[in-house]
Phi, psi and omega in degrees: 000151184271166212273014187257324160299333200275346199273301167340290198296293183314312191290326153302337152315326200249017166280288192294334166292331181277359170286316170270021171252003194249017173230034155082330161280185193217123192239150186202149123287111164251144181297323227203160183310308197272301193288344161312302191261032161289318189265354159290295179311352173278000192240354175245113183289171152302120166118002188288148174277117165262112166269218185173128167237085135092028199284122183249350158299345160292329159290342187287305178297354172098004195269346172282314187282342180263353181268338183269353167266007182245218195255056178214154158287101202240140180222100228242115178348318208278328199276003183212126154353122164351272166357278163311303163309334195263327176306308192302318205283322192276344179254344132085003239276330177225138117313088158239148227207188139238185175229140198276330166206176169207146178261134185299343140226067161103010190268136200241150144272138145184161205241154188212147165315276187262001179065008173290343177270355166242358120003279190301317183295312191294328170187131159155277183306141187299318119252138199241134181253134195255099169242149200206106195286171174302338152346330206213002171296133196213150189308262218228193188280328183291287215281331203286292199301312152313345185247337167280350164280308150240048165244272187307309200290298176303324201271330167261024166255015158283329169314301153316102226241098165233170182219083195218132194317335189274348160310290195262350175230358157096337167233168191284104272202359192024068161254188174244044180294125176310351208275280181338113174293333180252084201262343171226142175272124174206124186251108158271123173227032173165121157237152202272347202264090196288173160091003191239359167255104179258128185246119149238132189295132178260115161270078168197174165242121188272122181055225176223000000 
């Protein structure tokens, strides 16, 4: 990265952490992929139940393969029933999650299908952990709810054998498709609860 973006990027981190410390969250800079998940592990103890809805910057840093090669309860989603997964996820111990966009000073968007991953960021796991490359850092809430609508949502019905306009054309169609990745909406602008939303920044680009 160049060193005049990578300097950009620290100093914008450290906008968005006094945002999310005056909301109640906990905010960290990683320069880099390995220090990302050196400062995940610090927030995930040994023996902890981790669950996960569908982070895929959590498989980009490399942070999905040591919980699953270490001393944790990694509890992966694909091997139990829907069901079975969203119960297990609500009981917890650690939540990792991403954020489809975050406002620079600290409000995270994301939007859901079937809605267990913001179900789980809104209340049931004990603590929830966030990695969120630099990537998805957006001006104010208009520009976040614009880049998760039309970016993250069309780039995850790619994923997917859905059938939705944003599919086939790359932007967002506010549809009612039966289809539709976007059925809930959810803006953390505050937890009441401390100690339990932790966001960490990737100077890197991450996920969709």
């Amino acid at each position: 990265m160049d060193i005049n973006m990578q300097k950009r990027n620290e100093v914008l981190a450290q906008t968005v952490i006094k945002g999310l410390e005056s909301r109640n969250m906990s905010g960290y800079y990683a320069a880099d992929k390995e220090a990302a998940v050196k400062q995940a592990l610090e927030l995930i103890p040994e023996g902890s139940s981790i669950a996960m809805g569908g982070c895929a910057s959590a498989h980009e840093i490399g942070l999905i393969k040591v919980l699953e090669d270490g001393n944790y309860n990694y509890i992966n989603r694909d091997k139990l029933s829907p069901r079975e997964g969203l119960l297990a996820a609500y009981d917890a111990d650690i939540f990792l999650s991403s954020a489809n966009a975050i406002t620079s000073d600290g409000v995270m968007v994301n939007i859901d299908g079937n809605s267990n991953r913001v179900s789980c960021i809104a209340q049931g796991p004990r603590k929830v952990v966030f990695i969120v490359g630099m990537n998805k850092v957006c001006s104010d809430l208009d520009a976040a709810m614009k880049r998760a609508r039309n970016v993250a949502a069309p780039a995850n019905a790619q994923r997917f054998e859905v059938k939705t306009p944003c599919k086939t054309t790359g932007k967002c169609f506010d549809c009612k498709s039966p289809d539709t990745i976007c059925c809930q909406f959810l803006i953390t602008r505050y937890s009441r609860h401390k100690n339990r939303i932790h966001v960490i920044l990737v100077n890197d680009t991450l996920g969709f």
